[in-house]
C-alpha positions as CSV (number, residue, x, y, z in Angstrom):
1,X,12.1,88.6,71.2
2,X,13.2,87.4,74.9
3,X,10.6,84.8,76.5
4,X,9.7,86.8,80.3
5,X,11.2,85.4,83.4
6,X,7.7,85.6,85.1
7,X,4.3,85.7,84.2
8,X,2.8,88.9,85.6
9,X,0.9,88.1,88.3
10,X,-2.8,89.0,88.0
11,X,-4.6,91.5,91.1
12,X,-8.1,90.7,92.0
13,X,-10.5,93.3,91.3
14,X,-12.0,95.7,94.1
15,X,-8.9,96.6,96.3
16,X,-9.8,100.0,98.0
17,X,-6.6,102.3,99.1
18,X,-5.3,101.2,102.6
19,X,-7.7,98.6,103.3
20,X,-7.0,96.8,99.8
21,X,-9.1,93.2,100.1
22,X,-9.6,93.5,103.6
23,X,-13.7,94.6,103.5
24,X,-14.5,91.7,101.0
25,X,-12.6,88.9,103.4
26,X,-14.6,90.4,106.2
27,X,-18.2,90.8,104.4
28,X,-17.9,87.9,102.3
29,X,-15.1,85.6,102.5
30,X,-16.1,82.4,101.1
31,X,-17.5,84.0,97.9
32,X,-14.4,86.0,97.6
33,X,-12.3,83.0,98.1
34,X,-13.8,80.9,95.3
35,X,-14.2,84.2,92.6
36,X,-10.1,84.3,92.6
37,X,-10.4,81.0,90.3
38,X,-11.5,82.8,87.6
39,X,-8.4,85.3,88.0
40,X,-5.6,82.8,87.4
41,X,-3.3,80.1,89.3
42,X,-2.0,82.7,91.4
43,X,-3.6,85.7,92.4
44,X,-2.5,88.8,94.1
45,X,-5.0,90.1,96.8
46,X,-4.2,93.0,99.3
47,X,-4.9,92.7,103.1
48,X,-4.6,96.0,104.6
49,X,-2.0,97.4,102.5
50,X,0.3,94.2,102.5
51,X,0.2,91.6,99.3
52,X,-0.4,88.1,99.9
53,X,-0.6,85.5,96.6
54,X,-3.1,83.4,96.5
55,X,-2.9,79.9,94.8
56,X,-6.0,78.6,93.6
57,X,-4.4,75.9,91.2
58,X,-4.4,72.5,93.4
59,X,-1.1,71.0,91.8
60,X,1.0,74.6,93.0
61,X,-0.5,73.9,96.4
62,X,1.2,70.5,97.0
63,X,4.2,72.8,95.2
64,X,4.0,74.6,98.7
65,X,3.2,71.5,101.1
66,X,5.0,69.1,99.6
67,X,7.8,69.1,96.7
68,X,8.7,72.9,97.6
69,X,8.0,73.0,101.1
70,X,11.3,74.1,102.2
71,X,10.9,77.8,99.4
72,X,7.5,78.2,101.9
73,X,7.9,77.9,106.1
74,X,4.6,77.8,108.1
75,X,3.9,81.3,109.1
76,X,1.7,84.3,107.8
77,X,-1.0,86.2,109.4
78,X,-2.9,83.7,111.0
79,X,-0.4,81.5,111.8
80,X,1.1,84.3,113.6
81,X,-2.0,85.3,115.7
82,X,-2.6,81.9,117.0
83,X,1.2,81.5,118.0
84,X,0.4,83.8,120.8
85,X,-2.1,81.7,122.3
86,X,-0.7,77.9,121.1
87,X,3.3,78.7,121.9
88,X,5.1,76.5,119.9
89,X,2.7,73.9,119.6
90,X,3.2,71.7,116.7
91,X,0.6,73.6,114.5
92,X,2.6,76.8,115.0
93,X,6.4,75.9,115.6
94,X,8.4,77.4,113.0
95,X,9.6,74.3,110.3
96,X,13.0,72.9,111.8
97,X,14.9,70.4,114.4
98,X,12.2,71.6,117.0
99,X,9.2,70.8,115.0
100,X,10.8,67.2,113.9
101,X,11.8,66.1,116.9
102,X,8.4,66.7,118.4
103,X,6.2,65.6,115.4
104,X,8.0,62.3,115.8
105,X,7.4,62.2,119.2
106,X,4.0,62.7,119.3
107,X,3.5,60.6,116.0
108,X,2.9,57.3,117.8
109,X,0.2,59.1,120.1
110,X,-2.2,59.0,116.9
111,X,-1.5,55.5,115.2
112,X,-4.5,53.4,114.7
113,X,-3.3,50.5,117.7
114,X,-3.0,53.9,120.2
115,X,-6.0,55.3,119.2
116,X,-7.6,52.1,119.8
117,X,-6.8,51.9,123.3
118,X,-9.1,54.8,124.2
119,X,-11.8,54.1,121.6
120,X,-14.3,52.2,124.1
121,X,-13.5,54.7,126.8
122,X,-14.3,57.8,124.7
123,X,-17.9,56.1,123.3
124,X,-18.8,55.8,127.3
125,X,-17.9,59.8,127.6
126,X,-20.1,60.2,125.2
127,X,-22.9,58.2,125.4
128,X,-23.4,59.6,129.2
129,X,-23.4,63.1,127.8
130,X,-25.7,62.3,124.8
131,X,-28.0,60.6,127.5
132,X,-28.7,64.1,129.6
133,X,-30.3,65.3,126.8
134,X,-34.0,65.7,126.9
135,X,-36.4,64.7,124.7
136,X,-37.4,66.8,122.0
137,X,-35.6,69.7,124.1
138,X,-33.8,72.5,121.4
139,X,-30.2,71.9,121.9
140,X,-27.7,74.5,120.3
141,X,-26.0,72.2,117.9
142,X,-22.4,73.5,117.5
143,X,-22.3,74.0,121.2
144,X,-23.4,70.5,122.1
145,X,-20.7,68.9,119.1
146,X,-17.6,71.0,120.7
147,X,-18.7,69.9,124.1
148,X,-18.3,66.6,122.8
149,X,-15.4,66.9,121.3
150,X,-13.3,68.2,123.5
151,X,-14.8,65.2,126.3
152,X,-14.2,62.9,124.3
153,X,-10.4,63.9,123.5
154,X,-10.0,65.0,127.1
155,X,-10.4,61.0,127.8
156,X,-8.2,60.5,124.9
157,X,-6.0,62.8,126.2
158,X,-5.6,62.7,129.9
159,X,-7.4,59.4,130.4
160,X,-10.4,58.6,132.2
161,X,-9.2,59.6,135.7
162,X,-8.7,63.2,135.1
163,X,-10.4,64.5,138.2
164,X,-13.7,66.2,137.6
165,X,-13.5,69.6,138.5
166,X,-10.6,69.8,135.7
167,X,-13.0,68.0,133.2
168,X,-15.8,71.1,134.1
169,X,-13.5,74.2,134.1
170,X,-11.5,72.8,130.4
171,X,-15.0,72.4,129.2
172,X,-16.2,75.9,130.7
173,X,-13.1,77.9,129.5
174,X,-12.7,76.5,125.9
175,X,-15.6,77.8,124.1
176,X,-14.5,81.6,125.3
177,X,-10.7,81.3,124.6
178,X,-11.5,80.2,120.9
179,X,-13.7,83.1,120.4
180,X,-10.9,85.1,121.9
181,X,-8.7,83.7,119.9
182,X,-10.5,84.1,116.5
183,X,-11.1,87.7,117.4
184,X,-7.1,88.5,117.5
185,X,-6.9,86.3,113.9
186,X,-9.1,89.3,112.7
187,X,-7.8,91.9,114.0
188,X,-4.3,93.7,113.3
189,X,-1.6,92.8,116.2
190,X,-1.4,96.8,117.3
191,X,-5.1,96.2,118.6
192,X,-4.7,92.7,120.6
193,X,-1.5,94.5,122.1
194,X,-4.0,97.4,123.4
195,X,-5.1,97.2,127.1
196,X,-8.2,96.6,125.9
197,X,-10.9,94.6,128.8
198,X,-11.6,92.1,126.4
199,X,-7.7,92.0,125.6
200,X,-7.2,91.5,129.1
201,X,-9.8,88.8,129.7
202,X,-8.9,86.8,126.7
203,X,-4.8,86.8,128.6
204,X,-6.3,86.1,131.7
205,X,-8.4,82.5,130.2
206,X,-5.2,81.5,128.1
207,X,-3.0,82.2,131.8
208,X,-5.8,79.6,133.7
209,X,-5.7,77.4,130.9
210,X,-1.5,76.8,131.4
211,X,-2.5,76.6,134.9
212,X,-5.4,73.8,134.6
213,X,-2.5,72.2,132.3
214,X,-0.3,72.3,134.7
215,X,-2.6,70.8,137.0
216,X,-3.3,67.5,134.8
217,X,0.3,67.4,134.2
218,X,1.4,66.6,137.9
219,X,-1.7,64.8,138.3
220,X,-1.0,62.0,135.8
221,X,2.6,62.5,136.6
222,X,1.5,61.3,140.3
223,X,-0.4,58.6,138.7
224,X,2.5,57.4,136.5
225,X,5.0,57.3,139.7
226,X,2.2,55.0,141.7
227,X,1.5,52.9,138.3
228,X,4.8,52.7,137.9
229,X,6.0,51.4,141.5
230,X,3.0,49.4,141.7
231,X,3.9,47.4,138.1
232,X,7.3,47.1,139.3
233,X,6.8,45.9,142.8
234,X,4.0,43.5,141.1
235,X,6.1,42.1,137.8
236,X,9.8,43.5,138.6
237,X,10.0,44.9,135.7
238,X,9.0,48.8,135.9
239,X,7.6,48.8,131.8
240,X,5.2,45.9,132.2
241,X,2.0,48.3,131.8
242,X,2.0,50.8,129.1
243,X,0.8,53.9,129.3
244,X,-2.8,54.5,128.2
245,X,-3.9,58.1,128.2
246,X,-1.8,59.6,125.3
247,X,0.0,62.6,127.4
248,X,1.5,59.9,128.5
249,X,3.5,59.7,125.8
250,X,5.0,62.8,126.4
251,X,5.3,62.4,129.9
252,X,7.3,59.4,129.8
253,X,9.4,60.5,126.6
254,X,13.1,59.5,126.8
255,X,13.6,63.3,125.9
256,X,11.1,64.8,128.3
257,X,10.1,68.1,127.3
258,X,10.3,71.0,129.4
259,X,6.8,72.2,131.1
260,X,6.1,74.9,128.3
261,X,6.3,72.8,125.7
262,X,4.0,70.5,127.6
263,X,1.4,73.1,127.7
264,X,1.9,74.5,123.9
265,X,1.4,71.0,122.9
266,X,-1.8,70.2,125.1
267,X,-3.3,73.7,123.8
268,X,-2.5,72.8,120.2
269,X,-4.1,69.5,120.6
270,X,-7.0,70.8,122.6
271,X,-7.8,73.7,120.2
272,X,-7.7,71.3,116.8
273,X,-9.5,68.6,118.2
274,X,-12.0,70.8,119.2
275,X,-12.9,73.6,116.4
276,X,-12.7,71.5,113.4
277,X,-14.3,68.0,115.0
278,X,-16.9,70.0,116.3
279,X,-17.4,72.4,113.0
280,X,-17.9,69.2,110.7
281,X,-20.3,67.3,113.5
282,X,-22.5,70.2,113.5
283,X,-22.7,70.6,109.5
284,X,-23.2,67.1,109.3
285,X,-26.3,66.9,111.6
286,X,-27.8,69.7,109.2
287,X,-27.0,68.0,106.4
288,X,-28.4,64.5,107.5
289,X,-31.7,66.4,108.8
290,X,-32.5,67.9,105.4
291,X,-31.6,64.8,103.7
292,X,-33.7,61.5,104.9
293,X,-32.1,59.3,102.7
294,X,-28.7,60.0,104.1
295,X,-30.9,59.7,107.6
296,X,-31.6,56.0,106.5
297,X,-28.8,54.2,105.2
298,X,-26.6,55.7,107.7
299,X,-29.6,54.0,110.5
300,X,-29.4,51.0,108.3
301,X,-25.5,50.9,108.1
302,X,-25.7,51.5,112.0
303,X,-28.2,48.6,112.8
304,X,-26.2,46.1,110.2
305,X,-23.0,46.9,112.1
306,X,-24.6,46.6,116.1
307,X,-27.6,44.9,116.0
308,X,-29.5,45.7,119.4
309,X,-26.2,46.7,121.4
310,X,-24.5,50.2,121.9
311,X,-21.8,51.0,119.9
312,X,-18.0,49.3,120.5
313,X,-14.8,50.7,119.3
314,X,-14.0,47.5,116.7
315,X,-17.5,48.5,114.9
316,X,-15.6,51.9,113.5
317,X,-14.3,50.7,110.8
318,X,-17.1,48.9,109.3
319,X,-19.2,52.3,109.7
320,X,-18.4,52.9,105.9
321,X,-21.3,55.1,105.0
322,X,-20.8,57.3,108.1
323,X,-17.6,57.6,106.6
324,X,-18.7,59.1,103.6
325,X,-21.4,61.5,104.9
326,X,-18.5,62.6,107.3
327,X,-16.0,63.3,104.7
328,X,-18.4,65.3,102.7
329,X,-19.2,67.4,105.4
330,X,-15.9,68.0,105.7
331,X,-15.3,68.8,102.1
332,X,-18.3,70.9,101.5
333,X,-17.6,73.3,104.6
334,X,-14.0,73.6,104.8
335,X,-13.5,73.6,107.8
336,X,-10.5,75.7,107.1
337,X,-11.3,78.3,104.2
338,X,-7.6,80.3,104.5
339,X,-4.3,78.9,105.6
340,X,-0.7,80.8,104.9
341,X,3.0,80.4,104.4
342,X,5.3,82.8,104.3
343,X,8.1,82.1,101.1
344,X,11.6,82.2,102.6
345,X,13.4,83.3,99.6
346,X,12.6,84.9,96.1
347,X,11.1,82.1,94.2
348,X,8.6,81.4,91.0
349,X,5.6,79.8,91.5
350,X,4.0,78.6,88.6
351,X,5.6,81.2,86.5
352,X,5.0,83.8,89.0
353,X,7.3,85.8,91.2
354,X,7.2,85.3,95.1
355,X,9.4,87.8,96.8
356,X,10.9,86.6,100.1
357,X,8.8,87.4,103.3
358,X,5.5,87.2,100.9
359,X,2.3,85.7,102.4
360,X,1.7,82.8,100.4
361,X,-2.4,82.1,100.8
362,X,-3.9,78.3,100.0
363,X,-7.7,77.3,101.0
364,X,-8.9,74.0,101.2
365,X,-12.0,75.5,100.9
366,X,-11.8,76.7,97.9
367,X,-10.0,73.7,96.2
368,X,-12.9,71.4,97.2
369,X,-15.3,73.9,96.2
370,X,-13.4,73.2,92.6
371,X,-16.6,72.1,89.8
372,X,-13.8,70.6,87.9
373,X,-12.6,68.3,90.8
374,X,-16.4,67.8,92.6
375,X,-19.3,68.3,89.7
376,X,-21.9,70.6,91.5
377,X,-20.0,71.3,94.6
378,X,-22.5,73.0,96.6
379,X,-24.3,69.3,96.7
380,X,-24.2,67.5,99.7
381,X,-23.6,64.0,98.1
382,X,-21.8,61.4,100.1
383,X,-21.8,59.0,97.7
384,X,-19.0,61.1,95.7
385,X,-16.6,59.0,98.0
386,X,-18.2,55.2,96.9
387,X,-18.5,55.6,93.4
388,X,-14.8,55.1,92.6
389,X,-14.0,59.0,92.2
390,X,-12.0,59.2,95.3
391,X,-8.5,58.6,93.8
392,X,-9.3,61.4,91.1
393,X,-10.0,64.3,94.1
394,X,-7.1,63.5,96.1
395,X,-4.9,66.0,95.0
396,X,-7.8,69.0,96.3
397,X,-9.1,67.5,99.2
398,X,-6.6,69.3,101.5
399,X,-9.1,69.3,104.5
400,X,-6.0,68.0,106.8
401,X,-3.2,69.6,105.0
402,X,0.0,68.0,103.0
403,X,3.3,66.8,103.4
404,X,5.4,67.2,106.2
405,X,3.2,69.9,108.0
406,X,0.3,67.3,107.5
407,X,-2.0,67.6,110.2
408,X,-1.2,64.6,112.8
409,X,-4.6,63.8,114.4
410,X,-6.1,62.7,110.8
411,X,-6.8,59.2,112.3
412,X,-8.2,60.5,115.4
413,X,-10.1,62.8,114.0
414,X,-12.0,60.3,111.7
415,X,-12.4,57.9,114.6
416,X,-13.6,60.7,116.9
417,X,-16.1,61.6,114.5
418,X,-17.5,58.6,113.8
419,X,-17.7,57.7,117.4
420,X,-19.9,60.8,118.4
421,X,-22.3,60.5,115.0
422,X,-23.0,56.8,115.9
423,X,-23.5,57.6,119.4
424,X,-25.7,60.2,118.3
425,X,-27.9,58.1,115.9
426,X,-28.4,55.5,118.3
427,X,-29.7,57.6,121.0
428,X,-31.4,60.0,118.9
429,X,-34.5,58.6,116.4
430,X,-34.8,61.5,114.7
431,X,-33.6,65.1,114.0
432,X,-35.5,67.9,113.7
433,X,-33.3,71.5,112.4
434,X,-35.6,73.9,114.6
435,X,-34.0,77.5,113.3
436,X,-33.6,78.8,109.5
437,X,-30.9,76.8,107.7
438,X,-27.5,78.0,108.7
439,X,-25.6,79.9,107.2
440,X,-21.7,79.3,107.0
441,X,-19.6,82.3,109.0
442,X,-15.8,81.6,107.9
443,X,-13.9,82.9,110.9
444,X,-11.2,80.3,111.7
445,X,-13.0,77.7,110.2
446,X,-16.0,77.7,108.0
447,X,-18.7,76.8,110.8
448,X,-22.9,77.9,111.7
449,X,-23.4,81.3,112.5
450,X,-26.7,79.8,114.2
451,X,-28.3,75.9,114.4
452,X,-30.5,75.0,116.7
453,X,-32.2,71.5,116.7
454,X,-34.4,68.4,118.4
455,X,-33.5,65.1,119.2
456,X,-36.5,62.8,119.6
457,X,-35.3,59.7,121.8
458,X,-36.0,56.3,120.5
459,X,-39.4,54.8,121.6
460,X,-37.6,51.8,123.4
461,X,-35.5,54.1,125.2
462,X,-38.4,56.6,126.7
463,X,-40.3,53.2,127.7
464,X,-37.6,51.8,129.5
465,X,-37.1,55.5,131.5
466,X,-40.9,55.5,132.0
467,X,-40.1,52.1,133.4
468,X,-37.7,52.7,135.2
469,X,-39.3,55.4,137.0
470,X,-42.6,54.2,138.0
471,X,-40.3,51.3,139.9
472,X,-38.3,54.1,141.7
473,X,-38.9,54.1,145.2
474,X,-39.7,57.8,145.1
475,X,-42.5,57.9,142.7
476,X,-45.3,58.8,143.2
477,X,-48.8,57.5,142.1
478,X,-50.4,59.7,138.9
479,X,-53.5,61.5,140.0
480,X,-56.7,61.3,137.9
């Protein structure tokens, strides 16, 4: 008796004719997701009438990142929807010279020194913003984080001379092109090609973005020319101030890149830095207002750290805590619940057999939803990440990817995160969830479908504005 080639390939239950999986990843995703565990390492689910293998086993996921990257290219479904609004950004360009060359020029953009050199400016974006808001006023939360988000990384970004009616029409155009954008991940690519109004709207947002792009482009390109003749007439030597604002890196690269891969790249970084960044701010305010401990220590770690005084870049790193109640927001919801490959030849996975062209399907999600990897996952428990366990979770904690397709803004992600919580904290005393709990909507990532809450400001702060008021010159006396 002959031992099989392959190991059949198990089908997850409730596939309907012509639809297959499709209704259960539209009506309930995340359950769905997490069910295929109990189905095998790989598991064959149907979207529309198309087969896509799904791998729920965490060491044949690096298989696909890492070790056997090369059997799976990035592509698939998704991938393929966002590539017509990112280009060939670097989370879309197909695996190859183009991508390398590009990942390692942009690599140095988001090193811990570069980073560094925008921290202080990026705190001051935020603090002014965190400062308009009123007192005890019901702020929509996951609004308000990817407002800050994308400030904060347009500083980064374009540095902090970007003129202001740019600033304003980036922040004002953002919110609709990713919910533009998430509607043609759903939908099959006959219906985005339709002449459809909100087809039509979503091309005409992407079309200004590439224009306000272009605008910053030539704008810090101006800047660089006068920086540049002024250093040189100054120092005579034309490299004696380096550039700051990281576009700059790409401006100035020794192999410049042409003006559409500028703009795929400034879409690509836009888009991540703001849908994820601001998905795991907003889960980890709900999480810290239902848990006052958490509240607590993180005001304790804060106060250790600053004393009296505002928040400074060189405090980051000793924001441990934060840290931790950051990075299990970030495990619990996602924030990216289904990501896909497409294999480029026949190939075995595990025992099982991946024609060519399959979609290969892998969910961070639902590895760090894993009870055998993270006892009692639905627990929001920070302290999973201090009690020596971090090593043993490595390998399914795939929030920012694997191997050479790793996602390259992992350092400035963590910085920009704990940048805007601290900032929060510091102006806020106390926060109050003023809606029903959430409940997670997994669309592109796994974020609230509604949160809504209060920030009290701290007593010092509302004395020194009362303060400051009644010595305005405009005030007026109080009547009886």
């Amino acid at each position: 008796m002959t031992t099989p080639l392959f190991t059949p390939t198990p089908t997850a239950p409730g596939s309907f004719p012509l639809i297959g999986h499709a209704h259960r990843l539209a009506r309930t995703p995340l359950p769905f997701m997490a069910s295929l565990r109990e189905h095998g390492s790989v598991v064959r689910i149907r979207i529309g009438t198309t087969p896509a293998y799904v791998v729920t086993d965490p060491a044949l996921t690096r298989k696909v990142l890492v070790t056997d990257a090369a059997d799976f290219t990035k592509g698939g479904k998704i991938i393929d929807a966002l590539r017509v609004f990112f280009g060939d950004g670097l989370a879309t360009v197909a695996d190859g010279d183009v991508h390398l060359r590009n990942r390692r020029l942009m690599q140095p953009m988001f090193n811990k020194a570069h980073i560094a050199t925008r921290g202080d400016a990026m705190i001051n974006q935020v603090q002014s913003m965190v400062d308009a808001w009123e007192d005890g006023e019901h702020r929509d939360v996951f609004a308000d984080m990817n407002n800050l988000t994308l400030a904060a990384f347009l500083v980064a970004l374009f540095g902090t001379d970007l003129p202001p009616h740019l600033q304003e029409e980036f922040t004002a155009l953002m919110p609709a092109i990713m919910k533009g954008t998430i509607r043609q991940t759903i939908l099959p690519p006959w219906a985005n090609r339709l002449p459809l109004p909100a087809n039509r709207a979503h091309a005409a947002r992407v079309a200004r973005l590439r224009t306000l792009i272009d605008q910053a482009i030539d704008h810090h390109t101006s800047q660089l020319s006068t920086k540049s003749a002024t250093t040189t007439q100054a120092t005579g030597c034309p490299h004696a101030d380096r550039p700051t604002g990281l576009f700059e890196t790409l401006l100035t690269a020794p192999e410049p890149l042409s003006r559409q891969q500028l703009q795929d790249e400034a879409i690509t970084l836009l888009t991540g830095a703001i849908e994820t960044t601001g998905t795991t701010l907003a889960w980890s305010l709900y999480e810290i207002s239902q848990h006052p401990h958490v509240e607590q220590r993180l005001r304790a770690e804060l106060t250790s750290v600053c004393q009296d005084r505002p928040l400074r870049y060189t405090d980051v790193d000793q924001l441990h805590y934060a840290r931790s109640v950051l990075q299990e927001a970030v495990r619990k919801y996602g924030p990216a619940w289904m990501v896909t490959r497409t294999a480029t030849r026949d190939t075995k996975l595990g025992g099982h057999a991946i024609p060519a062209g399959a979609d290969v399907v892998w969910s961070p999600y639902l590895h760090q939803h894993d009870p055998e990897v993270f006892p009692d996952p639905e627990r929001f428990d920070p302290d999973r990440w201090t009690r020596g366990e971090a090593a043993a979770t490595r390998g399914s904690f795939l929030a920012f990817g694997d191997g050479r397709r790793k996602c390259i803004g992992e350092n400035f992600a963590w910085a920009e995160l704990q940048i805007i919580l601290a900032t929060i904290l510091q102006n806020c005393s106390h926060l109050q969830l003023t809606t029903r709990p959430p409940r997670p909507q997994a669309v592109v990532t796994v974020k609230p479908d509604r949160l809504t809450m209060s920030y009290s400001r701290p007593t010092t702060t509302r004395n020194k504005d009362d303060e400051d008021q009644a010595h305005s010159p405009t005030a007026q006396p109080s009547t009886p």
